[in-house]
Backbone as numpy.savetxt, mean C-alpha at the origin, in Angstrom:
# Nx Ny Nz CAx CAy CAz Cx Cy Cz
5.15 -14.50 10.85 4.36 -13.31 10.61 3.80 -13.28 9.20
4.62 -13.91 8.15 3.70 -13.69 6.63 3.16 -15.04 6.71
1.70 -15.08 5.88 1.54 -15.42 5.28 1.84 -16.33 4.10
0.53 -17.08 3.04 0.94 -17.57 2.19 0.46 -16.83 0.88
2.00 -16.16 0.60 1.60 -14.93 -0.69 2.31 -15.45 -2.17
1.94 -15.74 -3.34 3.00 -16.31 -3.63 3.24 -14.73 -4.79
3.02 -13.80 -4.36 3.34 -12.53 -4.96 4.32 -11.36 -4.59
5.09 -11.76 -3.71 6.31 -11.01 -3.02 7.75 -10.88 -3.96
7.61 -11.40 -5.14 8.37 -11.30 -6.45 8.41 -10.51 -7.36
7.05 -10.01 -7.30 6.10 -8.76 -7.85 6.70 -7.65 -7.26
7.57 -7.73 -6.12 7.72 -5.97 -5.54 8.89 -5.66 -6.39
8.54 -4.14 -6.79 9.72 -2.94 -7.69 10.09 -1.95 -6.69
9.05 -1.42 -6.06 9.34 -0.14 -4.97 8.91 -0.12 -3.46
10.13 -0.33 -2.99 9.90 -0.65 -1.29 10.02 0.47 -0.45
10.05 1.24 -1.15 10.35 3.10 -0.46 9.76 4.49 -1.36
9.58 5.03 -0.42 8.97 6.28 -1.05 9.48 7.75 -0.18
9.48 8.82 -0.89 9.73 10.32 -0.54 8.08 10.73 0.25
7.04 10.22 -0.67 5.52 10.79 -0.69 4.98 10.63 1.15
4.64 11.19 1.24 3.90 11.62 2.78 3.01 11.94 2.73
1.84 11.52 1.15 0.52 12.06 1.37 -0.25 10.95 0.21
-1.52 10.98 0.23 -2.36 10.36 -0.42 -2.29 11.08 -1.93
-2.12 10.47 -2.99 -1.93 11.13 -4.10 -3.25 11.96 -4.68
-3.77 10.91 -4.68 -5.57 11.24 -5.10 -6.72 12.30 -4.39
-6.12 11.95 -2.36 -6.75 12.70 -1.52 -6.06 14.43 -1.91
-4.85 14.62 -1.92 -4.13 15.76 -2.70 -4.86 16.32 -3.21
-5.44 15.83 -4.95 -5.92 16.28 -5.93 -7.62 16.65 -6.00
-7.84 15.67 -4.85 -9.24 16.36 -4.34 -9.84 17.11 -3.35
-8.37 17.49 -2.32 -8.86 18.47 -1.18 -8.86 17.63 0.07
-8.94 16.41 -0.02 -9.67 15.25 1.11 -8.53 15.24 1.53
-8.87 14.69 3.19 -7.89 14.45 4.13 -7.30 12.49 4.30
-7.02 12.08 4.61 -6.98 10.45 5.11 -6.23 9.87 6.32
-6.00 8.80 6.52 -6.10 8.56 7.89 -4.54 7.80 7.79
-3.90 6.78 7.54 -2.53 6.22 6.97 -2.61 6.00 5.89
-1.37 5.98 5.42 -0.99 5.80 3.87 -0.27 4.00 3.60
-0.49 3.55 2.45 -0.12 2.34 1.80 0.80 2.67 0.37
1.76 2.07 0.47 2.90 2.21 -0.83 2.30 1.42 -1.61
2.17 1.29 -3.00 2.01 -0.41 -3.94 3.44 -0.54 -4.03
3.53 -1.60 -4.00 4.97 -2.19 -4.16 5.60 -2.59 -5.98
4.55 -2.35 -6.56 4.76 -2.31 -8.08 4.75 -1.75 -8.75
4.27 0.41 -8.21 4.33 0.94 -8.98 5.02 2.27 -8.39
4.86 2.69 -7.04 5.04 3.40 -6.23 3.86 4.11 -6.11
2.77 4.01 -6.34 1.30 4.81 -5.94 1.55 4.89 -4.51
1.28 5.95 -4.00 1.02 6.07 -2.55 -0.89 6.60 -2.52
-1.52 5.72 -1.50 -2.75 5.48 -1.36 -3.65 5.83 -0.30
-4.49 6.11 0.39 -4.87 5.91 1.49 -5.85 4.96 2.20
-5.58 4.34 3.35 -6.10 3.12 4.05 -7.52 3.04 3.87
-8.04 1.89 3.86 -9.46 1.58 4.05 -9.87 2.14 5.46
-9.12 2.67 6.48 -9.90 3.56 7.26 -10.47 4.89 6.86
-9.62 4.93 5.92 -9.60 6.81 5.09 -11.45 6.54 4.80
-11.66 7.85 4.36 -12.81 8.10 3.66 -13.15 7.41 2.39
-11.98 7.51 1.60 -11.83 7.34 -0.03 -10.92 5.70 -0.46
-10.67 5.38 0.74 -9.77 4.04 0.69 -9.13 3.76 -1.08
-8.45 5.02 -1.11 -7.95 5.05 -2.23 -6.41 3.81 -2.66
-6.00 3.10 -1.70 -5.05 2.21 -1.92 -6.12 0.49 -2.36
-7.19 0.51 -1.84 -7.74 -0.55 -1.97 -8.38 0.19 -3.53
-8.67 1.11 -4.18 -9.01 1.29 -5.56 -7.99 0.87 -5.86
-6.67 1.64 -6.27 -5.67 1.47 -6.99 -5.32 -0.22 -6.99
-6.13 -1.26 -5.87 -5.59 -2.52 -6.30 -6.72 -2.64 -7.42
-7.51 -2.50 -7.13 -9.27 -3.20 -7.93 -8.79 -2.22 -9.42
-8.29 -1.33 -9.74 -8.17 -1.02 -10.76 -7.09 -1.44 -12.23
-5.73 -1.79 -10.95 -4.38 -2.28 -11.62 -4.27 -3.61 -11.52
-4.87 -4.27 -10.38 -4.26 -5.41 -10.04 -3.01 -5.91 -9.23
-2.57 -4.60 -9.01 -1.24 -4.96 -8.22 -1.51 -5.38 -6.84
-1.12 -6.65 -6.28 -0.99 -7.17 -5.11 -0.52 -6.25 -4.22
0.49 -5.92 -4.12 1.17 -5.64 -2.77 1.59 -3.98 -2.50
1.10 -4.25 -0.85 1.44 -2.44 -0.63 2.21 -2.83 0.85
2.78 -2.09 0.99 2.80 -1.71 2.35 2.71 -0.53 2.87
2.70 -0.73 4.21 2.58 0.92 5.13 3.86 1.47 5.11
3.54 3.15 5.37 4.79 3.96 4.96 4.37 4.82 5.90
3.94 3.83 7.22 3.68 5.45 8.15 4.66 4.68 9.57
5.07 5.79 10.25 6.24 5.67 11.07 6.06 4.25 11.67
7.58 3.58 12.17 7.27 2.26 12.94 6.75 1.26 12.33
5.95 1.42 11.34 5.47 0.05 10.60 6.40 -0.26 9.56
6.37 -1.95 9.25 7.27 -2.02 7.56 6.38 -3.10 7.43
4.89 -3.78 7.69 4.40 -5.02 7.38 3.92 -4.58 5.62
4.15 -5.69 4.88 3.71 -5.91 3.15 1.76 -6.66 3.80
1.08 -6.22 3.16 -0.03 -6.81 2.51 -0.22 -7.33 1.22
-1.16 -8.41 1.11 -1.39 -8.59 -0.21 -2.63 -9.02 -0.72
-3.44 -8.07 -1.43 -4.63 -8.37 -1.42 -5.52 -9.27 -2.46
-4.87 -9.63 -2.86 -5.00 -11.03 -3.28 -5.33 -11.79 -2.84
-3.98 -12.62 -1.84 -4.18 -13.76 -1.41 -4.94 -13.67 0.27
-5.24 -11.91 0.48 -5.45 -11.79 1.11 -4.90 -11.79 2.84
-3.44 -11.75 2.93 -2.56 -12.34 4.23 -1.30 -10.79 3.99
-0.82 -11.27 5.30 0.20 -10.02 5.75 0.98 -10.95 5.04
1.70 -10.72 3.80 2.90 -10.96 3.29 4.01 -11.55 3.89
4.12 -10.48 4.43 5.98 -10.39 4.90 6.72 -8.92 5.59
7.55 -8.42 5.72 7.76 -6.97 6.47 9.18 -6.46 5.30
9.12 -5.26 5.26 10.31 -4.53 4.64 11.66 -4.79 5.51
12.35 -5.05 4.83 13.96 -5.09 5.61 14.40 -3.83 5.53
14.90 -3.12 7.09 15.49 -1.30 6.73 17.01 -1.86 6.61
């Protein structure tokens, strides 16, 4: 299932409390699933969202890796190397 990432060394935060888009919050906007970064704990919203605010927060920081934090899923992305990483261990 992963990929060839060689940035899965890079993860600090594999969990989060947050259940909402940080940014969509602060502007009223709604979004569609959420993405964790795995390096800082930003919680983001998907390139389906309106504001694909998790794909800014990479283009801005640089941090590779997020994963989903919405029910049933644990797959890592990495947009970098561009490939499904790897999956969260519960």
């Amino acid at each position: 299932m992963s990929g060839n990432c060689t940035h899965l060394y890079q993860a600090r935060v594999l969990q989060t409390d947050k259940t909402y888009c940080e940014d969509c919050m602060k502007r009223g906007d709604s979004w569609v699933h959420l993405r964790l970064c795995l390096t800082c704990g930003y919680v983001g919203c998907c390139d389906s969202s309106p504001n694909r605010h998790a794909s800014g927060h990479y283009l801005a920081t640089g941090h590779p890796l997020v994963r989903s934090i919405e029910p049933g899923e644990n797959w890592i992305w990495c947009y970098r190397d561009e490939v499904m990483a790897g999956v969260v261990q519960a």
